[in-house]
Structures are given as structure tokens and as C-alpha cells.
N, C-alpha and C positions, 0 to 999 in steps of 0.2 A: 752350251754351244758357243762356239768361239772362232773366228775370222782371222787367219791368218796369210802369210805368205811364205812358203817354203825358202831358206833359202840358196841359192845359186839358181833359182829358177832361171826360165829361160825369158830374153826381154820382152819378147809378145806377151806375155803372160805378164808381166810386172805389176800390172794394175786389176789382176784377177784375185776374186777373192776364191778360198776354198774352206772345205769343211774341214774344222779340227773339234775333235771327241768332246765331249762334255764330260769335266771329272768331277764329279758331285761330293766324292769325297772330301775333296779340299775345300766344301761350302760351310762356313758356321752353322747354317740350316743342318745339315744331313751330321755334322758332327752331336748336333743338341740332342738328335733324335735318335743318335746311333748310343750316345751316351743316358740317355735321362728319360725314354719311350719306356721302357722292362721298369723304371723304378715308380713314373707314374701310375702305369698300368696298377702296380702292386698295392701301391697308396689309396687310389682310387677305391679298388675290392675293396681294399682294410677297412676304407673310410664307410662306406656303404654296406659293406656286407653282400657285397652285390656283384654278378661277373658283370662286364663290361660289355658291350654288345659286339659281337665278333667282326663286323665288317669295320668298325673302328680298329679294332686289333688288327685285321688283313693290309688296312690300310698304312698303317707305319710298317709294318713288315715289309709291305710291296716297296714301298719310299727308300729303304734301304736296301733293297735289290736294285734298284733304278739307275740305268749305267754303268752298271758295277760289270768289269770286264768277265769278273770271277765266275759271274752267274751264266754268263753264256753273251755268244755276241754271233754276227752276223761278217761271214769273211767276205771281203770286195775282193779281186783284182781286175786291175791294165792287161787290156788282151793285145797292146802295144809292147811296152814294157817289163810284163809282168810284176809291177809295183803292187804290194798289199796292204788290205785298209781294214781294220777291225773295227766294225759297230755293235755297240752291245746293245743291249735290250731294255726298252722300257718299261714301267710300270701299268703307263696307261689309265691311271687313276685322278679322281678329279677331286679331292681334297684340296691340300697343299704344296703340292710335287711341282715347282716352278717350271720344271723341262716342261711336263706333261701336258700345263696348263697352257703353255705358250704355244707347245704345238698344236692343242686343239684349237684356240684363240685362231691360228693364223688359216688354221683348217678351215675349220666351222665359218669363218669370215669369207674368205675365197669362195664356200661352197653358196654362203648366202646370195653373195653378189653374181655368183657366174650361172646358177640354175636357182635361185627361188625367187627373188626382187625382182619385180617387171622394173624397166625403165620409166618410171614415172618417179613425183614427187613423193617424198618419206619427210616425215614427222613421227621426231623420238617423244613418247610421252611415259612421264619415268612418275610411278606411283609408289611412294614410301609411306610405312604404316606405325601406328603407336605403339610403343614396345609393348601394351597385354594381348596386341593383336598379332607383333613379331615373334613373342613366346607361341602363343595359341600352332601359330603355324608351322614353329617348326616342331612342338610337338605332335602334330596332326596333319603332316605333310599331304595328308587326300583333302584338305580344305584348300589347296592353293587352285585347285581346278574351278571348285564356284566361285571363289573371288575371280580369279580371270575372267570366266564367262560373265560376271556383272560388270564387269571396268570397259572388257572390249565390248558388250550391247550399250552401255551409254554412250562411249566412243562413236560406236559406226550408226549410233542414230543421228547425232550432231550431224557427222561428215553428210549423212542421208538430207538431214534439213538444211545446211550450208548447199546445197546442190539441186537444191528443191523436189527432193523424190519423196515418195510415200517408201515404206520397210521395203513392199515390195516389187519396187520398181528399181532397185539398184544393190549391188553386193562390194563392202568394203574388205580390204584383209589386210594382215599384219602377221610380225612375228614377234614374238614376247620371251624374253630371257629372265628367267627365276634365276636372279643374282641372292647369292646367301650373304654376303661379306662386305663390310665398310673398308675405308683404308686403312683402320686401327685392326685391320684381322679381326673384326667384332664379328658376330654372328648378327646379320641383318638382311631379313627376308627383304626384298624391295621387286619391283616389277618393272624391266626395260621394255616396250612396248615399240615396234618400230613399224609404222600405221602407213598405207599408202594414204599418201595427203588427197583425200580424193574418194569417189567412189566408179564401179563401171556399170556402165548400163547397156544392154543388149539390144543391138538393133533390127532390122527387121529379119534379116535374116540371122539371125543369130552371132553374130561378130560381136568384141565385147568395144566400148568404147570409153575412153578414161575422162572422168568429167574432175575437173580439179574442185579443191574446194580452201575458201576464202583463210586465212590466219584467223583461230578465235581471239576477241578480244578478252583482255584481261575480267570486265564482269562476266561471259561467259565461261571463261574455266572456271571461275570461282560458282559457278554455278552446277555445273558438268560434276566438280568435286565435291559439292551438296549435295547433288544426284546418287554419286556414287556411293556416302558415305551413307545414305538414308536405302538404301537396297542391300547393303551389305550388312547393315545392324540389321536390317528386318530377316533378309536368308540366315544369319549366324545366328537369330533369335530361334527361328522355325526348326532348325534342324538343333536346338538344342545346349549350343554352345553359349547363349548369349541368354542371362537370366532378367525377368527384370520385374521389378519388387518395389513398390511404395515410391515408384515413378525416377527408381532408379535403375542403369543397367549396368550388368556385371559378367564376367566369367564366369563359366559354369565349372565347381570345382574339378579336374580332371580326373582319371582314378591312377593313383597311387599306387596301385598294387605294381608285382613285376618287377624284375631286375633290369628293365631298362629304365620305368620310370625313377629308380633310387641312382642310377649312376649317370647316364644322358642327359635326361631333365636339369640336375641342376647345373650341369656343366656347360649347359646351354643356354640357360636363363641369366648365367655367372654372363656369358661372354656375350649375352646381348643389352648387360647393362654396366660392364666397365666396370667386373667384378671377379673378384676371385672366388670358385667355386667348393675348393675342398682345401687344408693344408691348417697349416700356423694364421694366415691372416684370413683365413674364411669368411667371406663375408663387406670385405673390406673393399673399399674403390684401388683399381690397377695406381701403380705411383705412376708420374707423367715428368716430361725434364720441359722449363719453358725455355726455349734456347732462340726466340723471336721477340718481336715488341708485340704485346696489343694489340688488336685492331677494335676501332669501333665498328658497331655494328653497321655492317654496308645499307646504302638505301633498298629499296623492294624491288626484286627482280621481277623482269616483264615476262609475260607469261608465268606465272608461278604462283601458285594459291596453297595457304595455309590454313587447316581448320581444325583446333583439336587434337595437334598431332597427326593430323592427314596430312602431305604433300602433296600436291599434283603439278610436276613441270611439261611445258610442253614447247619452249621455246628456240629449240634445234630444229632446223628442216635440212634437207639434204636437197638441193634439186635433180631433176632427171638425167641430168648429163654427166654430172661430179661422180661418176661409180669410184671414183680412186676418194672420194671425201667418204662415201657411204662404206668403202671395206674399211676405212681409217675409225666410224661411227661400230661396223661391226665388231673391229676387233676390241673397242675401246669396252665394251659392254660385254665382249662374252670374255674377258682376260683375267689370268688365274690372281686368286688371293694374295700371292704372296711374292715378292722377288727378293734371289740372293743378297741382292745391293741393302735390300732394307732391313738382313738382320745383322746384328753384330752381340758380341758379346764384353762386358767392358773387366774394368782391373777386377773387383771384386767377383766377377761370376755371373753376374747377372744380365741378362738378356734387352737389349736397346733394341723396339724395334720405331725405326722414321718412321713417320708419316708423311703420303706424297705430299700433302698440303698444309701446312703448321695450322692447329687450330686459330680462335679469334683471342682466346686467352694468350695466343706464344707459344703455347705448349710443339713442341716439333720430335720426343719420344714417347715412348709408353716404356718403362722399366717392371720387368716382371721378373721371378726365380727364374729357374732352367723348369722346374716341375709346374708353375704357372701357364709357363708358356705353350709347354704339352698342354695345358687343357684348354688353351685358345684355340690347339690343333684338330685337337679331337672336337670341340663344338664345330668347324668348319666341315668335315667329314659330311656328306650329301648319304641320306640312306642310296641302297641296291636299287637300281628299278627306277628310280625317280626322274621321270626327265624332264629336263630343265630348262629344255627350247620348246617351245608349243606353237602349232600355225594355226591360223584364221583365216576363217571368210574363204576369198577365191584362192589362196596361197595354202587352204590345207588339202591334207596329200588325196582327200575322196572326193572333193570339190568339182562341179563337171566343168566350170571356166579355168581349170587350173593350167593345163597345158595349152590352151591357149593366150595365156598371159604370161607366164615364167621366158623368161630369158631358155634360149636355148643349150647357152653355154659354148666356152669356146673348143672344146672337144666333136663337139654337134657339128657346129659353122663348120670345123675346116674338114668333117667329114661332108660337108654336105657341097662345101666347093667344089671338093677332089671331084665329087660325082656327077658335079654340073658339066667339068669335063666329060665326064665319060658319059654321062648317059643323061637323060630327062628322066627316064624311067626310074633310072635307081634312086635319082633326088625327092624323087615323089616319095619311095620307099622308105628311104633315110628321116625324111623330114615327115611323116605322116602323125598328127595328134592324134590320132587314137593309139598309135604304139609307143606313145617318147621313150629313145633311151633312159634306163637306167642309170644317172650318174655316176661313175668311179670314183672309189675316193682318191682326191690329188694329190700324187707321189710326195712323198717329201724331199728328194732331191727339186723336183720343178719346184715346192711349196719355197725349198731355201731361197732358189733362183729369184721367185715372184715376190717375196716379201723382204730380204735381206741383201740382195744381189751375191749371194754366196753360191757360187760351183763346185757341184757335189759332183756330179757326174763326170766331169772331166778329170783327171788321172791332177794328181799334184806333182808330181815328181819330170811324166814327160810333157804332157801339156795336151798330146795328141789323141790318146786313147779314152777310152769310156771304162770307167768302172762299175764291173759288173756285180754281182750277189752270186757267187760260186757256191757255199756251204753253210748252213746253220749249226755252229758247236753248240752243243747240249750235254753232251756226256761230260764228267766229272774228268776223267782221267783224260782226255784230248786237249780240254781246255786248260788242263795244268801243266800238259805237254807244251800247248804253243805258246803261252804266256809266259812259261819258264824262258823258252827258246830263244823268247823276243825281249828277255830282260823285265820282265814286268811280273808284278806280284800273283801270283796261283791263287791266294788265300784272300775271300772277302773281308773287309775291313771287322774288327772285331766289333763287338756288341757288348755295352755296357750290361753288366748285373743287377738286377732290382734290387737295392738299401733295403732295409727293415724297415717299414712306416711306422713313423711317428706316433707316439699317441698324444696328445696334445689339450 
């Protein structure tokens, strides 16, 4: 996506931004994977003897569809003007696909803050785990639901005693984002947790009422993350996963069998310890470029407890008014793995990717092959089905205080003005919590408007008109009619051939 000005426009318009197409092909990303995706693939089999699991495969396929005009796109025109605007088609996928990522990021954030976050105080409490418990999970992706359920009941029992209530004399909620990915593109399970700072408690008549609750001090998180980590060894113990023998505890060995475990597995266990998973350096730590000074180690962050390889931070709050800090909190937590800006590729071939934050070593790349870097890709891949945003307490979706504490949204409000005008009766209608509407999801012209200041909707060329959605090309032969027509390429960019794998 890219912000432009047309030019000769007109001078009221000078300082309007508008929408110009996303071309992905001219990304180092979509070239690495249009070029080196078929050879990994192949390598991988060779290496394992093993197919590769299909929605990995669907997913660099989809990546390579992704804005590509060729595949099909969506015709605008100016019912002014008649001016015409081709959008192509996404992918939609939640791997590595930076367009995709960003537009859910800005979605998913907007929807949080406009229908599910009451206005009240938020506290991010972000849970990171030791890599035999970051493997375990993302080989056993159905174990990330009891670990939630133990992090958010230690959680809302605190907020419960900071507020002085018994379990059930009060209801906490939150929303928690299963982030998979470090800034190094690592594969790292971690838990964002965004907790009403606070609990509600029901008054006589049933009305919910918001009791705030105190900052923990630094001995209690460190105690909260004792809590947490002593319920979590005991459920992983009981269900099996967690052995423990001569007053030691361990992993329980996983099974083996299976062609996903020969080809997934270790491509995931490679990329969540800063390793290469298959190839000539198997086994080997990623190479790093130091291109910073040193730092010493900083002093001990406030709110922040270490134990073991457990993290538990909890020192971000958001207050009740700041909704423009809390979607800047949303987006920042739910935004995709990877962005164009940070891959490159250098003289010899090889793949540079920054890091937002230079390590404390200096380190500010990671240097991997083109065929390495495919298997960082593929570890980041989210299975089918798996979902990654989960709600609690009064903010999940069966909860019976839910629609009385979610924000209504500003779709609701200006429906519910309009009808202040016109009637009492229809306000009651419109606004009644036993019926809430259904939120839509928010256009992505409005979504450019609200997060980018960029205008979609209005016409670039006359200024005046609206651009509409006239026609969906799909058919092979239409799309190579207009694209011919309009000077632009008929034929999707080509697709690299899988090499011969090495035997090595």
C-alpha cells in the first residue's frame, strides 16, 4: 500500500492523500519466495522423506497470488468522471504476507477498541515461556488453551483481592493474543493478555459497576509468576506432558511417528532456537552481523519478573480515556511478523534480515541462505483453525454482562442518534441489550481513512465523485483482455523451479 498524489490534481485536493495498489512483486520478500519456495519445498521432502504439510504449501502459494493483478482484481469506477481503479485480491492469510498482516493489525485493533474494550482502565500483561515449553506448544497447539485458562485465573483472582471481593462477588475480563513470532522471525509462542485493570461487580439491581484495582507491586508479580508457574507444571504434569523422575521434571517424549512430525517439528524447534533446521549447516546457530555497540546489561525493569525462563511483564496500563493509546496498544500486539522494509538481500545472495531493535551484543542482522530463510517462513505458518485472539471473563462472546459493558461502537451511536431524532420508540429498538447488533466488519476504504489518513473513496483524478465496486474479473480471458488493454502485464510473475536437493 502506498500514498500518493496524482499529478495535475486539483488545488483543494493538494494535500489529500489517496490509494495507490500495492505491488508485491517488486518486494525482496515475494521475489525470495517466488524464486526459492518449489526448491525448499523439495529439499525439505528429500531431507525427511516426508510431504510437508499442505497448509504450509497453500500458504506460500496464496503469498504469491497476493495482489497480483493477473489473478483477478476488483474494478472501481467515478460515477462523476468515469475514472477506473483496479484492486486485486488478497490472500488473506496469516503467516508472513506483510499486506495481509497489516490489514488485519489495523482491523482487528479498530474492532477491539470500537465493539469489545469497555471504557475502563487496561493493563497489558505479556507472558513469555522457556523454549522446551515454546517447542511443546507449538507442537501441541490444543495446550495453549489450559495454559491460558491458568495465567488468566491467577490474573483475575489478584484483580479480585486488590478490590477486596471473594471469586464470587466480582467478574474480571480480558483479551489475550497468541503472538507466535520474535522480531528475529523466530518462532515464539508468547501470550499478550490485555486485562481490564479492574474488576465489575453487580449492583442491586443488576447494573455492572467498574471497581478499579491498585498497580501490583513488584514483590507481588514476582509472586503471581510463582503462582503461575507452580499450576502450570502441575496441569502439564497431570495431562501427561510433563515427566518427573528422581525429583526431576522433563518432557514427555513426543511421538515421532508421521509426516508432519519428520518435517514441521524440526523446522520449528530450528526457528525457535536461532537454528538452522535442514540443509549444508543443519544444526548450526543462524550467522548475525554486529552493526551497533554493546550495551550493558540495563538495570531491572519495574513490573517485570524473571523465573526460570518464565517472564511475566505487566508494566503498560492504558487509561480509560486514551482509546487512540489502547488501538496504538492493539495494533502494536496483534501486527504481522514480518515487514518489507526489513528484508533485503546482499551482494552475495544472501538474505539480511534487521532487527526492529539491535540486540545487547550489537548484533542489528540475522544472515541466513535464500533456502534458510524459507524455513523461518514456514515455522511461522499458524496451523488451520487455530485461533489466536481468545476473550475472557465479561468480554467473552456467552458471558451474560457482556453487552452490557462493550462499548457500542461508533456504527450503533450514530444509528442510534439518527433515531433520537425520529422516534423514542425506535432508540429503545436500536439500542436494546438483549438484541446488540451484530458488528460489520470495517470497510477498508474507512479502515485507510481511520488509520493512514488515505482516501480511498473519493475518485483521484476528479476529486468529486466516489469510487464504486462495478465488477469482480475472475475469468482467465477478461483479465488478460483488460490488463493487456491498460498496458500491464496478463501473465502472473513467473515461479522459480525446485534445484535437485543436495545430499550432503
Amino acid at each position: 500500500m502506498h500514498a500518493a498524489r496524482q499529478p495535475g490534481s486539483l488545488p483543494g485536493l493538494a494535500s489529500r492523500l489517496h490509494y495507490e495498489r500495492h505491488r508485491p512483486e517488486q518486494t525482496t520478500l515475494y521475489r525470495l519466495v517466488q524464486q526459492h519456495a518449489a526448491s525448499f519445498i523439495a529439499h525439505t521432502e528429500a531431507s525427511t522423506d516426508a510431504e510437508l504439510p499442505r497448509f504450509i504449501k497453500d500458504e506460500f502459494d496464496a503469498f504469491l497470488e497476493c495482489g497480483i493483478l493477473a489473478h483477478g482484481f476488483l474494478r472501481l469506477r467515478c460515477g462523476e468522471c468515469g475514472h477506473d481503479k483496479l484492486l486485486a485480491f488478497s490472500c488473506k492469510r496469516r503467516g508472513f504476507c506483510p499486506s495481509c498482516g497489516a490489514r488485519r493489525m489495523s482491523q482487528t485493533a479498530a474492532h477491539l477498541v470500537d465493539h469489545v474494550i469497555p471504557h475502563v482502565p487496561v493493563r497489558q500483561w505479556v507472558l513469555s515461556l522457556p523454549i522446551p515449553l515454546r517447542v511443546l506448544l507449538a507442537a501441541q497447539p490444543e495446550l495453549v488453551t489450559p495454559v491460558l485458562q491458568v495465567v488468566q485465573r491467577v490474573v483475575t483472582r489478584h484483580l479480585l483481592r486488590q478490590a477486596g471481593l471473594k471469586a464470587d462477588e466480582g467478574h474480571g475480563g480480558a483479551v489475550t493474543l497468541i503472538q507466535r513470532f520474535g522480531s528475529a522471525a523466530n518462532l515464539n509462542i508468547h501470550l499478550h493478555c490485555l486485562v481490564l485493570d479492574g474488576v465489575y461487580c453487580c449492583d442491586a439491581d443488576g447494573s455492572p459497576a467498574f471497581i478499579e484495582a491498585d498497580a501490583p507491586t513488584d514483590d507481588e508479580l514476582h509472586a503471581l509468576l510463582q503462582t503461575v508457574i507452580a499450576r502450570l507444571m502441575k496441569m502439564l504434569t497431570r495431562r501427561g506432558v510433563l515427566v518427573e523422575d528422581m525429583g526431576q521434571t522433563y518432557l514427555a517424549e513426543p511421538d515421532a511417528d508421521g509426516e508432519e512430525a519428520r518435517t514441521l517439528r524440526p523446522l520449528q524447534a530450528a526457528a525457535i532456537t536461532y537454528r538452522i533446521a535442514f540443509g549444508p549447516r543443519a544444526g548450526q546457530k543462524v550467522l548475525t552481523l554486529r552493526g551497533a555497540m554493546p550495551r550493558e546489561d540495563s538495570a531491572r525493569q519495574p513490573l517485570c519478573a524473571d523465573i526460570d525462563g518464565f517472564s511475566l511483564h505487566a508494566a503498560v496500563r492504558v487509561e480509560a480515556h486514551d482509546r487512540k493509546r489502547l488501538e496504538q496498544l492493539c495494533r502494536y500486539i496483534t501486527r504481522p511478523a514480518l515487514s518489507d522494509e526489513r528484508v533485503q538481500v546482499n551482494a552475495a545472495g544472501q538474505v539480511e534480515l534487521k532487527l526492529k531493535t539491535p540486540w545487547r551484543d550489537g548484533t542489528t542482522h540475522l544472515v541466513l541462505s535464500p533456502l534458510e530463510f524459507m524455513q523461518r517462513l514456514a515455522a511461522l505458518v499458524p496451523r488451520p483453525r487455530l485461533h489466536l485472539i481468545r476473550f475472557h471473563g465479561v468480554l467473552a462472546p456467552n458471558a451474560k454482562l457482556r453487552s452490557l459493558v462493550v462499548p457500542q461502537g461508533p456504527e450503533v451511536e450514530e444509528r442510534a442518534t439518527a433515531a433520537v431524532a425520529a422516534s423514542e420508540c425506535v432508540v429503545q429498538t436500536e439500542t436494546n441489550p438483549d438484541r446488540p447488533d451484530r458488528p460489520h466488519r470495517i470497510a477498508w476504504a474507512r479502515l485507510l481513512k481511520r488509520v493512514f489518513d488515505i482516501d480511498m473513496q473519493h475518485c483521484p483524478n476528479c476529486g468529486a465523485g466516489e469510487l464504486k465496486i462495478i465488477a469482480a474479473i475472475l475469468e482467465r480471458p477478461v483479465i488478460e483482455k483488460i490488463l493487456t488493454h491498460l498496458g500491464l502485464d496478463p501473465q502472473p510473475p513467473p515461479r522459480g523451479r525446485a534445484r535437485e536437493a543436495r545430499q550432503d
